[in-house]
N, C-alpha and C positions, 0 to 999 in steps of 0.2 A: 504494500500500500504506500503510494505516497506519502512524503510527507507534507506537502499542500491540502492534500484532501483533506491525511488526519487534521491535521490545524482547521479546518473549514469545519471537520465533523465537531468537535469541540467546542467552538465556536457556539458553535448552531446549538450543540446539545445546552452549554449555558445559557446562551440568550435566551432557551425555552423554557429553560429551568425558572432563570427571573420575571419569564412575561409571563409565568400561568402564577407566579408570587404576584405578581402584578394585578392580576385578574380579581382577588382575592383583597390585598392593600389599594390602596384607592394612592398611594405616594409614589406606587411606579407606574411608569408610563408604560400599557401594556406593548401598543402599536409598534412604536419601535425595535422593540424587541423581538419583536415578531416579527418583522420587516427582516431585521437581520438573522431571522431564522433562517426565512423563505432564502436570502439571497445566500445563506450558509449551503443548505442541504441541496440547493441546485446547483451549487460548485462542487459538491462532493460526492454525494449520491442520489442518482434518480428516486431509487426506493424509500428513502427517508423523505425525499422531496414531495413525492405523490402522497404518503405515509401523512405527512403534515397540513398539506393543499388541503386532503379531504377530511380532517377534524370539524371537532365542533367549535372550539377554539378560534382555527381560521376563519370560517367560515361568520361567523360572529363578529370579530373585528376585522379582517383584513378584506375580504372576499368583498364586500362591493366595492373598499379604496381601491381595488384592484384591476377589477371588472371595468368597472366604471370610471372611475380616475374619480373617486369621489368620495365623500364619509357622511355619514348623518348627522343633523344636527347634536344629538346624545353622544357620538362616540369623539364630537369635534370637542363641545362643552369636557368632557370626560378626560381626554388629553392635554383640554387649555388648562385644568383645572388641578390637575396632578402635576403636573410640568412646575403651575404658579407658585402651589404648593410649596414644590422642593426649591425648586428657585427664590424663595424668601427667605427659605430658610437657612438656605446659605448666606443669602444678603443678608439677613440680619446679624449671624454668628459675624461674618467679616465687618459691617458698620462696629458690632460692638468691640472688637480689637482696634478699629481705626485703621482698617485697610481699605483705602479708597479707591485707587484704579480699577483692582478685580469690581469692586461694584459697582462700577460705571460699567463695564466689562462686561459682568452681569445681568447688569439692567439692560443692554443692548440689543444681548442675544437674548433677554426676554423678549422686547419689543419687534425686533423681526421675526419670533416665532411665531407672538399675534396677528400681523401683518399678512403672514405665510399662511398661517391656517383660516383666518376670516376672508381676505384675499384671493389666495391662488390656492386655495385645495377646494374644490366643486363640492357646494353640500346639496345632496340628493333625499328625497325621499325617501321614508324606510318599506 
């Protein structure tokens, strides 16, 4: 076995590991993790790729961003809202040391994820 693959399998098996903890915690963002499942187990193995495709998991979150290039308003709300979460929470442990650039930093790459998801991700129907 390669070692590219293995790396990809690993990969994938984590990120899947965190996105069904994600499913569960409402502090992880499940999507992306899931996102870098799909593009894990299709670089590595078809059968884990199809294996995953046809969950209930995927098919839940990923499957109409996918289809359709698009999320629902719940699953958009869902990842604004975990994302905000965690990203305050960093913001504020860093404000309270007196670390200021990272939270400029911070608050930027908050602000283009809004941007990204109200913007240019299609919300569709459920």
């Amino acid at each position: 076995m390669k070692l590219k693959r293995i790396i990809f399998i690993v990969i994938g098996c984590v990120s899947l590991g965190i996105g069904c903890v994600g499913v569960v915690l409402p502090i992880l963002p499940t999507v992306p993790f899931f996102l870098l499942t799909v593009f894990c187990f299709a670089n590595s193995s078809e059968k884990l790729h199809n294996w995953f495709v046809n969950t209930k998991m995927y098919k839940k979150h990923l499957d109409s961003f996918v289809k359709k290039k698009g999320m629902t308003v719940k699953t958009k709300a869902t990842i604004l809202t975990s994302v905000t979460i965690i990203m305050l929470f960093g913001f504020i442990l860093m404000m309270l040391k007196g670390i200021v650039i990272p939270c400029i930093i911070l608050a930027l790459v908050w602000l283009f994820h809004l941007v990204y998801f109200i913007f240019f991700v299609k919300t569709i129907a459920k």
